[in-house]
Each structure stands twice: as C-alpha cells, then as structure tokens.
N, C-alpha and C positions, 0 to 999 in steps of 0.2 A: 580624885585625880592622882594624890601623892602615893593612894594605896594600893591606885591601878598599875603605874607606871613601875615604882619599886615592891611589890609585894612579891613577885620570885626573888630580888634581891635579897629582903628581908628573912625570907623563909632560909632560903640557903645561906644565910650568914649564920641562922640559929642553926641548923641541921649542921653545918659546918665544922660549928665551935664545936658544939655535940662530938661529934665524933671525934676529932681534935684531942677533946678534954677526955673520951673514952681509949684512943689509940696511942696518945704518947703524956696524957697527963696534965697538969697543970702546965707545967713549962711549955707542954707542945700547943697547949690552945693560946697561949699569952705571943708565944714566935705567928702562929697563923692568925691573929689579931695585926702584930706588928705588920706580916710583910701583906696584909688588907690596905692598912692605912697607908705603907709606902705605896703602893699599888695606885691606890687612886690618887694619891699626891703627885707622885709623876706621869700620871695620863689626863688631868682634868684637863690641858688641852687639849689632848686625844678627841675628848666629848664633843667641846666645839666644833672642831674640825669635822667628827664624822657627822654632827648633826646639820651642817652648809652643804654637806653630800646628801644624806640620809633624804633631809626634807626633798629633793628632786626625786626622789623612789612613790612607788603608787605603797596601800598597805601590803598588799601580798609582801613586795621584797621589803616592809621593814620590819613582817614577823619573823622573815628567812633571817634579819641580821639579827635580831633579837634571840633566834633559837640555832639555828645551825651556826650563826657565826659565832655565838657565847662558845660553842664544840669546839668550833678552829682555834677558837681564839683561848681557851683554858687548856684542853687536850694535848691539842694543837703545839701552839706556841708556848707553853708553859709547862710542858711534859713533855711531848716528845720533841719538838726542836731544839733542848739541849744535847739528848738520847743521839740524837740523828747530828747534830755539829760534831761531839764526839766519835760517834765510830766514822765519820768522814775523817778529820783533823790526824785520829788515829790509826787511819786503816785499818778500822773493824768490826767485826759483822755485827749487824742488831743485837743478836741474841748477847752478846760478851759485851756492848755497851752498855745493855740493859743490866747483867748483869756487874760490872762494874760499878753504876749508878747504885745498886743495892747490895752491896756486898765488901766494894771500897770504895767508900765515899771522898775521901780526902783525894786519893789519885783523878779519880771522877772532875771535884774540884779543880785539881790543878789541870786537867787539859780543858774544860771548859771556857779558865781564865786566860789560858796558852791560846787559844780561837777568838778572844775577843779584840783582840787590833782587826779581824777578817770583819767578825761580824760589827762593829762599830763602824769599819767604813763603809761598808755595804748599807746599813741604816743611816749613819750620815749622810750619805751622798741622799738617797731617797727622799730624807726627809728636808736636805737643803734645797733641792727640788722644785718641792711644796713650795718653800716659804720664796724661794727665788722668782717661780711663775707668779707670786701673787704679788709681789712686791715690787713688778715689772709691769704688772698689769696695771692700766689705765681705768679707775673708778669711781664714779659720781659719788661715792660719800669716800673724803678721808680721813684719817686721825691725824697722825703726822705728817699735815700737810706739807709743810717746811723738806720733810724728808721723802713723803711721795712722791711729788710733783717732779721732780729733777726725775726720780727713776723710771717714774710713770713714762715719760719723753725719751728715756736709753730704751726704754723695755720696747720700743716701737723696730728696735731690730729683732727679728725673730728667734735667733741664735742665742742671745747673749746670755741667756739661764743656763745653757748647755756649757760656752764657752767660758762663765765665770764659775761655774760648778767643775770643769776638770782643770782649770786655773790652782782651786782650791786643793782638790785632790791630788795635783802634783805637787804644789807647795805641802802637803801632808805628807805625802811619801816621801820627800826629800830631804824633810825634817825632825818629822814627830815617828816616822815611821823608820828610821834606821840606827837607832839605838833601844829596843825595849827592852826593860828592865823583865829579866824572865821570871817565875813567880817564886822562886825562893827568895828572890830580889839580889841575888850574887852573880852580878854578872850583865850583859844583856844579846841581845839577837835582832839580825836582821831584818825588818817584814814590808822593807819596800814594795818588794816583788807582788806578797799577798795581800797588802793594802792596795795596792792600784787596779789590781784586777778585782778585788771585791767590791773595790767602789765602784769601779764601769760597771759591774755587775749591777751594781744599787741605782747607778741612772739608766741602764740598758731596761731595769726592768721598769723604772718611772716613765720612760717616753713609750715602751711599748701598752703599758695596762693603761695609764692615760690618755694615752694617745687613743686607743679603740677604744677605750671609753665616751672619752670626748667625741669621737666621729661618730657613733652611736647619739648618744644626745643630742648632738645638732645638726640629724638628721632627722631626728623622730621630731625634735621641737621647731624642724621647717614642715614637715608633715604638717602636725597640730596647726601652725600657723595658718596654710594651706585653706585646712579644714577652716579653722573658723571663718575667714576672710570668704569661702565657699555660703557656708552659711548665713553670713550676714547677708551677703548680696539676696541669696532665695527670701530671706525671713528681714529685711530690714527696719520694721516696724516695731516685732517684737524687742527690739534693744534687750539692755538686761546684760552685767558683766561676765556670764559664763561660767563655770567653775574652773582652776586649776586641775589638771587628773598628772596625778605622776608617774616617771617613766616606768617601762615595763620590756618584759622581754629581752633580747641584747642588749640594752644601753642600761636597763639596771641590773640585768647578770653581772658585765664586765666593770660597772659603778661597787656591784658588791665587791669584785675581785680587788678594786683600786682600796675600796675602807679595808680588808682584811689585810692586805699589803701594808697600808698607813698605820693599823692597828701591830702588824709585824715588829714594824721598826719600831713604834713606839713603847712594844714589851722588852728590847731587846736590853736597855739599862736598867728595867726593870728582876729581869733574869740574871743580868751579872749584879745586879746590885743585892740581889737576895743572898749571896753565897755567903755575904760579908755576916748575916745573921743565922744561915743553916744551908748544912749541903745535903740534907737528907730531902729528895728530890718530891717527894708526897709530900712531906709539908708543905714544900715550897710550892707545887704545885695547885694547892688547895687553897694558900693564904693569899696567891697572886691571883686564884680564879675567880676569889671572893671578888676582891678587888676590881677583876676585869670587870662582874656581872654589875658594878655598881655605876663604872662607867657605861657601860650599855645603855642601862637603865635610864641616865642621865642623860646620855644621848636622843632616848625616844622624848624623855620629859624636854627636852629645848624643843626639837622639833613639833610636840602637842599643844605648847607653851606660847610658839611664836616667838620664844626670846630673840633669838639673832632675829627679826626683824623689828622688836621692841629696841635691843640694847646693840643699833647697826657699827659700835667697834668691837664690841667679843668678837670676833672673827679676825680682824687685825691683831687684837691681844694674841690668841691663842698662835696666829702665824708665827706672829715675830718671836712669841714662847717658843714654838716648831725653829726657828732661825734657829734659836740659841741652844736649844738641844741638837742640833745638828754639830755643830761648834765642839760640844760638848761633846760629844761622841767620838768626836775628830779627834779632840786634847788628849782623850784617856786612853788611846792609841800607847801613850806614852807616859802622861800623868794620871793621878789617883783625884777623883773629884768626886768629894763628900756625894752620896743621892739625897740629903740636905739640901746644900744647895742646889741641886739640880729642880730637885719640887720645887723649893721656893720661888725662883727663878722665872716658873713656867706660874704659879700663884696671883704673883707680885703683878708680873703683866698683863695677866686677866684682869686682874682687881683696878688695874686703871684704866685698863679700856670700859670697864662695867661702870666705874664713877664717871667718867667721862662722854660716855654715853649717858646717863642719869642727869649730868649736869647739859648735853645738848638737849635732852626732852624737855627740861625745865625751862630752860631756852624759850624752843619753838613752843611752848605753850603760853609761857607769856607776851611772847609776841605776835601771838593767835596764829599760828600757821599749822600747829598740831601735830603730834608724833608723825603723821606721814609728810610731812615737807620733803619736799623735791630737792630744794636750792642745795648745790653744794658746801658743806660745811664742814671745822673741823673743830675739833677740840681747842687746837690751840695748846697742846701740850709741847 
C-alpha cells in the first residue's frame, strides 16, 4: 500500500536529486532537498484538506488529481506563476520575464517579492474562506466544542463568512497594507489599493468555484438519493447497504477546479518563502515540486486509508491550521514571518487533533460503542 501510493513520489525524488546533483552540484542537490522538506512542511494541511474533498471523487477524477494536477500544481504553480505575477506586476511580455527569471535573477527576486502583499491577500482571503465556512458550519462531531458550538449557532446566518471575511480584509488594508516596507527595506509604499482588490479577488473566486462546485454535488447526491430510495421500494427484500460510488462529471470537474485553487494558495508562501534559500527559478521549481508530489501522494494515502474517518478531528486540525495560515499571509503583507514557524504552526495543530482523536477511539472502545459511534463528542481540549 505504502509502495502503491508513494512509489512515483519516491522515484521522482531519486531522479530529482539526480539531476540536481548533475546540474548544479552538491549545493544545488542539498537547496532542492531543503525547499522538498519546506514544501511538504507547509502543505501537510493541504493533504488533509484536499483528501475531505478527494475522498467525494469517483477513481477516474483521483488519477486526474494525481497526474494532471501534480502538472498544474509543480509546472504550474511553481514555474510559471511566478513567470506570469511578474511580467503582470511589471508590465512585461513572457518572453522578457522568462528571461529575466534566467538571466537576472536578483531583479526577478526583488519584483516577485514587490507582488507579494497582492498575492498574500488574494491566498488569504481564499483560504480564510475555507476555514471560515467550516468553522460556521454546524457538525455532529466536534473538537472544540467550547469554541464550536457558540459559532456553530452565528454560522446559522448565511452571510457571515463573507461579511467577517471583508471585515478582515478591510482591517488589513487599512493597517498592515499602508506602510510596506519596499525590499531594499529603505523606505516603504502604499498597497491598500492592491490589497483590497486582490483580496475580493481571492473571495470572488472562493464563492464562485465553491459555489458551482457545491451546486453540482448536491445535485448529483439528491440524484443518487433518488435512485436508491427508487430502488429499495422495487427490491425491498434484498436489503444490503449499497456501495458508496463517487462524484463524477461536473460536480467533480468543478470539485477538481476548487483542490487546485486550495492547492494555489496554499503554494503561494511556499514560493515567496523559497526566494529566502534560492532565486534561481529551476531549483526552486524542482525542490517545491518534489515536495508538492509527496503531498499528493499523501493525499490519495488518507483517502485509501480511511484516515479522516478513523482520526474524525484531522479535518478540524488542518482547518484551523488553514485559519492560521490565512492570518499569516495577511501579517506578511507587512511583516517577515519565519516559514519556521509557519510549518510548525500548521504541524502542531494536526498533531493534536490526531492525539485527540486517538484518545476519543480509546474512549469509545472501552465503552463498547466502537470507532463508529454516533453520539456527539469532543475532545475536550
């Protein structure tokens, strides 16, 4: 199972270094080791996340995210969406950003890091989103009960993710956004204007890809419903619990569109944070894609695993991890924050929704009710 899941991982980590150790040497393979492990240190929420989507996909769409979306997501996002912020930021054509990126790397650097109050609020916003809709949302298992329940009963207004998301966003732009330090660090500049609109940008795009996403799913899973309830009546004898079959078609096309979006924002401090160890853009695209392929991988392993229905707080951890990298992306609008502690952060809170979950099964098993218990419960943390 371990060999199935990661063995392209595997392989492309060794062909990887290879090349690495052939194209720039000892130092260039030890930088594309480094920004591997930063990589998957600041997306192991990612994995969660996209594996609570993933698992509602039939197989077809989870060899599409496995193989077309490793493309979007290393190529993609980790190659050319730098390529493409700069000749945008710059006003200049492909070809002169491309070659900028290989030919002056430093200047390269300094407008990339010139874009990132844009692209930080734009991935902010998206990603406070996420953890906002979830943390509004009403759910028969909680962890932090103490802190769901109260929000659980606000979230019953339909608006209030929107309205406490550009609450955020304005308080960002009115504060962290109108002094940035420019990157020689002598001096600073305005970026109200292009924080506010990247961030609508970043909830403009959260309600519309969710939004059809979502109207897709709970269309096909009243279909399904349909069907079976059809079924039963003709066959009611046969009993028998049915199989699970996963989305397909529109609702997991536009499901795929929402993980590479989530997957987007979630490289985007992964990309500014790499500049801090190399601005020579093939490394860095090769040590971040390692990295990317390892979360993927990790992604199908929870979904083939069962984890998130074994360990039912991973899913809260990794949220409220997604809360605090939202935050996070918001601060460095203005301030410098270690990707140290950014991984950590995102680590720390899985690792206690995972003990906490471990410690409810232990629970429910010695009180005979067994990992699938119903009853509402919570940690207690």
């Amino acid at each position: 199972m371990l060999l199935k899941t990661f063995g392209w991982s595997f392989a492309i980590t060794a062909a990887g270094l290879a090349l690495a150790g052939v194209l720039w040497g000892w130092q260039g393979l030890a930088i594309v080791a480094i920004l591997s492990v930063l990589e998957i240190s600041l997306s192991f929420d990612n994995a969660v996340i996209n594996a609570g989507v993933l698992r509602k996909m039939n197989a077809f769409w989870q060899k599409i995210f496995l193989t077309v979306g490793i493309l979007i997501a290393v190529f993609g996002m980790r190659l050319v969406f730098p390529i493409v912020i700069v000749a945008i930021t710059a006003k200049l054509g492909p070809i002169e950003a491309v070659d900028l990126a290989i030919n002056d790397k430093d200047r390269y650097e300094e407008l990339v890091t010139a874009a990132h109050p844009a692209i930080a609020a734009f991935g902010g916003m998206f990603l406070l989103m996420i953890f906002l809709d979830f943390i509004f949302e009403d759910r028969d298992i909680k962890w932090l009960a103490w802190l769901e329940k109260p929000l659980a009963r606000l979230g019953k207004l339909e608006t209030l993710s929107t309205v406490v998301a550009l609450v955020v966003l304005l308080v960002t732009a009115t504060t962290l956004a109108t002094a940035v330090p420019v990157h020689d660090g002598v001096g600073t500049v305005d970026k109200a204007t292009t924080v506010l609109l990247a961030g609508i940008g970043g909830l403009v795009t959260y309600l519309i890809v969710g939004g059809i996403s979502g109207f897709f799913e709970d269309r096909l899973e009243q279909e399904e419903e349909e069907a079976e309830e059809e079924a039963a009546q003709k066959a009611p004898a046969k009993g028998g619990n049915g199989t699970v079959v996963g989305l397909a078609g529109k609702a997991a096309f536009f499901l795929f569109l929402y993980l590479e979006v989530i997957d987007a924002s979630f490289s985007f401090d992964g990309v500014i944070g790499a500049f801090a160890i190399t601005n020579d853009i093939f490394v860095m695209a090769l040590g971040l894609g390692i990295g990317a392929m390892y979360i993927r991988s990790l992604t199908v392993f929870l979904v083939r695993k069962g984890t998130l229905d074994d360990y039912v707080y991973l899913e809260h951890g990794a949220h409220y991890a997604i809360g605090a990298l939202a935050v996070i992306l918001l601060i460095t609008i203005k301030h410098e924050i270690s990707e140290v502690v950014t991984g950590l952060i995102g680590v720390v809170l899985i690792g206690l929704s995972f003990w906490s979950s471990v410690v409810r099964n232990r629970r429910a098993a010695a009180s005979g009710d067994g990992p699938d218990a119903k009853a509402e419960v919570s940690s207690g943390v």
